[in-house]
C-alpha positions in Angstrom: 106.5 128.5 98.3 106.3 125.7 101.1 105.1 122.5 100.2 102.0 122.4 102.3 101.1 125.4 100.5 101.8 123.6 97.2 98.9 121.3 98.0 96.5 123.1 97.8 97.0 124.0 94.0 94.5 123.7 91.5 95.6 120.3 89.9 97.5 118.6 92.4 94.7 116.9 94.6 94.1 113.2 94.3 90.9 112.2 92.6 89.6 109.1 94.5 87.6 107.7 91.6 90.5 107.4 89.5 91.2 103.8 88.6 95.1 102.5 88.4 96.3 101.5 85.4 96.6 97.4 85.2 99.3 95.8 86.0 101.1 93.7 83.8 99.4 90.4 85.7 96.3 91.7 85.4 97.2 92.1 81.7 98.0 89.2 81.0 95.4 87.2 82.7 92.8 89.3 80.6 95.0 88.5 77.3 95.3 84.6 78.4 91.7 84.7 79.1 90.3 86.0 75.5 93.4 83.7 74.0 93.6 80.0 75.1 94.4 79.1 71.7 98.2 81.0 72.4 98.9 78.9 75.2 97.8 75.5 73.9 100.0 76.5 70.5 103.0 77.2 73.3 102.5 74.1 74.6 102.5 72.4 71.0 105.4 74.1 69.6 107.7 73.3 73.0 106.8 69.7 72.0 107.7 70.1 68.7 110.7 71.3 69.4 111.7 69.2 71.9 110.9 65.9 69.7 113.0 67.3 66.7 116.0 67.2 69.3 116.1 70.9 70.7 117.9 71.0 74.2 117.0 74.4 74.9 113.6 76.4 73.7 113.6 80.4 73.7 109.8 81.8 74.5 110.6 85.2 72.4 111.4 82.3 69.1 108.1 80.6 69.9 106.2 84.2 70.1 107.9 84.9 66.5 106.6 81.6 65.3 103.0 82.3 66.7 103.1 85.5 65.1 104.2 84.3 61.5 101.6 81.7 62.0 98.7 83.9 63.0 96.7 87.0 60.7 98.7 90.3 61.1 97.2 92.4 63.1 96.7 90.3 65.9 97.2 92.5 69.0 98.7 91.4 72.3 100.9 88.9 71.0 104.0 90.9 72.5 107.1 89.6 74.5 105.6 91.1 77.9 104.0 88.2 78.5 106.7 85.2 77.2 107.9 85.2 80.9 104.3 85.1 82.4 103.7 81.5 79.6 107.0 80.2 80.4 106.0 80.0 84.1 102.7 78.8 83.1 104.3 75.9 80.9 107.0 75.1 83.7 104.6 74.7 86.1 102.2 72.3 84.1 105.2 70.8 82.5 107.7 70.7 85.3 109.6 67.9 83.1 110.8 70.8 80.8 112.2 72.8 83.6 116.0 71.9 81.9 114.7 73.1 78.5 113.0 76.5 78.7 115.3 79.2 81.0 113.6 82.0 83.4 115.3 85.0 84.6 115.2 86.0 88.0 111.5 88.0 88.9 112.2 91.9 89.3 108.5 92.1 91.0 106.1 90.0 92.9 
């Protein structure tokens, strides 16, 4: 069967009202949003670290701390979004810049 015939299969057309999924900015924004308290704790525990003589801080070891620290349960608390604070943190912190490594972006 040719494709343009293929089209026209019950199924197959494009429903204009259907939303996108989120993306994982849009995720995150909504989860920083209805969470200041995990960013502010970030901040704290890079702080913490850095004063008890860390040279280096990992995001996904300050998630695990936050999440020992906090009622089980607490959804959203996940490492999608350790890159996403560690930008944040960087760029209100730009002093830690040495301390706290990014990879390289794979999207916009």
């Amino acid at each position: 069967m040719p494709i343009p015939a293929q089209q026209n299969l019950p199924g197959l057309r494009s429903f204009p009202h259907a939303r996108k999924p989120p993306t994982l900015a849009e995720q995150f924004a909504d989860f920083d949003r209805e969470h200041p308290w995990v960013y502010a704790a970030l901040e704290r525990l890079v702080s913490q670290r850095l004063a008890s003589g860390a040279r280096r801080v990992g995001m996904k070891a300050l998630f695990e701390t936050l999440r020992w620290r906090h009622p089980y349960g607490m959804k959203g608390l996940n490492n999608n979004y350790t890159a996403f604070y560690a930008r944040q943190l960087l760029a209100d912190h730009p002093e830690w810049t040495p301390v706290i490594e990014l990879r390289r972006r794979r999207t916009p």
